[in-house]
C-alpha positions in Angstrom: 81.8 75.6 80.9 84.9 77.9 81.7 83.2 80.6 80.5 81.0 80.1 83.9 84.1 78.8 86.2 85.2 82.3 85.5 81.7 83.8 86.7 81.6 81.4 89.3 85.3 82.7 90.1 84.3 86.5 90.1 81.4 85.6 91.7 83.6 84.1 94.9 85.6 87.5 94.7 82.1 89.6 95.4 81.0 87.6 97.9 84.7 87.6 99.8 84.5 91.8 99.7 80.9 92.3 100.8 82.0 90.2 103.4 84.6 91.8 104.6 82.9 95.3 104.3 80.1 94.1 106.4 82.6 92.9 109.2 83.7 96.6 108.9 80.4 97.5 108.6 79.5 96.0 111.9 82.7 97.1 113.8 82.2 100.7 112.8 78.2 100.5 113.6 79.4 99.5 116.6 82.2 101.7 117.8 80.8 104.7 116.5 76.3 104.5 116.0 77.6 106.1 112.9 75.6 104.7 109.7 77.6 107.4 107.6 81.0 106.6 108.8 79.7 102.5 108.0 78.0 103.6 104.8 81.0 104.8 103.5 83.6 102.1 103.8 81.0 99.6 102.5 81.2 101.3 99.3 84.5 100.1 99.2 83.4 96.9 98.4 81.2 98.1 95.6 84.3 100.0 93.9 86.2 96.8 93.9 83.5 95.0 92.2 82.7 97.3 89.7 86.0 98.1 88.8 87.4 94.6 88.9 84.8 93.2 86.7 83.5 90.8 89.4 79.9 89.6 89.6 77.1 90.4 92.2 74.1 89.3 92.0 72.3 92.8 93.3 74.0 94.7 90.3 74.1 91.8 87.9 70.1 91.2 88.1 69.2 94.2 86.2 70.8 93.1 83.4 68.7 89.9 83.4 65.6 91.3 81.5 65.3 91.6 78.2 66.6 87.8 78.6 68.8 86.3 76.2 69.8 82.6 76.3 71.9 82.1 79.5 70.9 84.4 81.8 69.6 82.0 83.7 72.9 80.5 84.1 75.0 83.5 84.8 72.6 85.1 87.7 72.3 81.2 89.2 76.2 81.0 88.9 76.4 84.6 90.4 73.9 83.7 93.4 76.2 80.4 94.0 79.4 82.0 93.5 78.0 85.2 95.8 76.9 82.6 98.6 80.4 80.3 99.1 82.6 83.6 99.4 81.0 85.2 101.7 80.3 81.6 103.9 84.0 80.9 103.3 85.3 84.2 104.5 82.8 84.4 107.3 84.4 81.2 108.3 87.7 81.9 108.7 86.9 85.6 110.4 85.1 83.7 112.9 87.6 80.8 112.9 90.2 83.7 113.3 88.5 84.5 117.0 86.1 87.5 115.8 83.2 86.2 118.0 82.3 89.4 119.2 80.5 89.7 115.5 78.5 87.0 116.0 76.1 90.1 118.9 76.6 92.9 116.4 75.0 90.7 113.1 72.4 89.2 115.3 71.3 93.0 115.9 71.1 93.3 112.6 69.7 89.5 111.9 66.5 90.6 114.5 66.1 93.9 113.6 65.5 92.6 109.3 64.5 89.4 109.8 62.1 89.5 113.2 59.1 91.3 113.1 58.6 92.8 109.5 55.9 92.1 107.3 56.8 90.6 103.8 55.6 93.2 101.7 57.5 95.8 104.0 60.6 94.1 103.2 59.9 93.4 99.4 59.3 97.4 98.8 62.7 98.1 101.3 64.5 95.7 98.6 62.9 96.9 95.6 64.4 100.2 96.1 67.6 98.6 97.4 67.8 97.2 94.0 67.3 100.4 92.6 70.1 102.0 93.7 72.1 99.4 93.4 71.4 99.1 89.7 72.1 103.3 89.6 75.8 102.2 91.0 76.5 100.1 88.7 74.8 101.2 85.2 76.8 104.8 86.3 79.9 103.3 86.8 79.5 101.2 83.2 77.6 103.9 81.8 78.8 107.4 82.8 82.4 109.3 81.5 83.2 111.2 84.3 85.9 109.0 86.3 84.6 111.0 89.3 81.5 111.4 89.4 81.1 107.2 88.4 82.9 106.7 91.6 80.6 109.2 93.3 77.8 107.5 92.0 78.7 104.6 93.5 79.7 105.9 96.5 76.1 107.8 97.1 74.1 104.7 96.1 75.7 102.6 98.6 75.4 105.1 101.5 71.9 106.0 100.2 70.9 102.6 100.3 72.2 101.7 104.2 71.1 104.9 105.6 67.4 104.6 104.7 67.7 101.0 105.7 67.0 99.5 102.3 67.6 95.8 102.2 70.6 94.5 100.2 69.4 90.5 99.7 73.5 89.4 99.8 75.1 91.8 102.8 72.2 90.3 105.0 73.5 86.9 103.7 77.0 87.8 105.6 74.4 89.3 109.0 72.4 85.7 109.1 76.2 83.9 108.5 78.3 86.0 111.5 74.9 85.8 113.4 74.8 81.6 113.0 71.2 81.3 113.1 69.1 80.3 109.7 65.2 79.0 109.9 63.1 78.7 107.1 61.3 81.6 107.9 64.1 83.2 107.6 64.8 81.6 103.8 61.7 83.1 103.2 62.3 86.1 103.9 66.1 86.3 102.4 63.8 85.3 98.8 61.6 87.8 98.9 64.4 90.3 99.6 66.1 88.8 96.5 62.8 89.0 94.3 62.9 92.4 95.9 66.5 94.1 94.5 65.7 92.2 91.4 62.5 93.8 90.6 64.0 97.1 91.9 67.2 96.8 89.6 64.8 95.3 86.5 62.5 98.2 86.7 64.9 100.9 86.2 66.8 99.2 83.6 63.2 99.2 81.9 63.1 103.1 82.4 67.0 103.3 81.2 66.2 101.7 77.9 62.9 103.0 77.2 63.8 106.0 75.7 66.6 104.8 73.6 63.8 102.6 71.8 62.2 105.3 70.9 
């Protein structure tokens, strides 16, 4: 049990940062058009994760297969933990009089949520995933302090200039935006199944050879 308050804790801490970047995220976007600019001060958010330890569920999922007894748990705990920071922190941004966010995420809510076929968005996550799993298995993985953090960097900006779709920042677009509907929930799942088949698959390819 504490081993998954402190999950649950880390979790919180992920979901308070992507947050936070995505309010950055949509202010740059805004101010500037510049995806680049946006791209790279969302990494930010992926730097403090890795580097902190804490646990999101878009680099935490590729960990999940070969499964061992309480994965389960940890990416359910990750998921929850993920989903209450970043609807606390949303909160108080919006409580703090940052209504203007509330137009710039529902650009973003109608431009990945209205109009796109389900596979469409499936293959746009899958590859989110991908990278997403590159960032962090680099950053755990590689010895090069720099090029880790490079890795990272490039993965993220990658990721949102290609418009890939990252299942947890468009959890912070749908909360600034105010607006849920089931198709929506529908939607947000398969973008979860999505980076988790995405991140899965390349963990598959990672370990392959090493079982040779």
């Amino acid at each position: 049990m504490k081993q998954f308050k402190q999950i649950l804790k880390k979790a919180i801490m992920s979901g308070v940062y992507v947050t936070l970047v995505v309010t950055v995220y949509l202010m740059t976007l805004d101010a500037t058009g510049n995806k680049l600019i946006g791209g790279i001060l969302f990494s930010f958010a992926l730097l403090m994760i890795v580097g902190r330890g804490y646990y999101l569920y878009t680099g935490k999922i590729g960990y999940f297969l070969p499964y061992e007894k309480g994965n389960a748990k940890i990416i359910g705990t990750t998921l929850l933990g993920n989903i209450l920071g970043i609807l606390i922190t949303s909160s108080l941004i919006l409580l703090a009089g940052q209504d203007h966010l509330t137009v710039f995420a529902l650009e973003q809510v109608n431009l990945k949520f209205e109009g796109v076929k389900l596979y469409e968005t499936f293959i746009l996550a899958f590859f989110c995933g991908v990278f997403m799993f590159t960032a962090v298995d680099g950053y755990n993985n590689i010895d090069d302090k720099i090029i880790r953090v490079l890795v990272v960097m490039f993965s993220v900006v990658i990721f949102l200039l290609i418009g890939f779709e990252h299942s947890i920042a468009n959890m912070v677009y749908l909360a600034f935006a105010k607006k849920f509907s089931f198709k929506y929930l529908i939607t947000l799942i398969v973008m979860l199944l999505g980076n988790a088949a995405g991140a899965i698959t390349l963990n598959f390819l990672h370990l392959k050879p090493k079982n040779k």
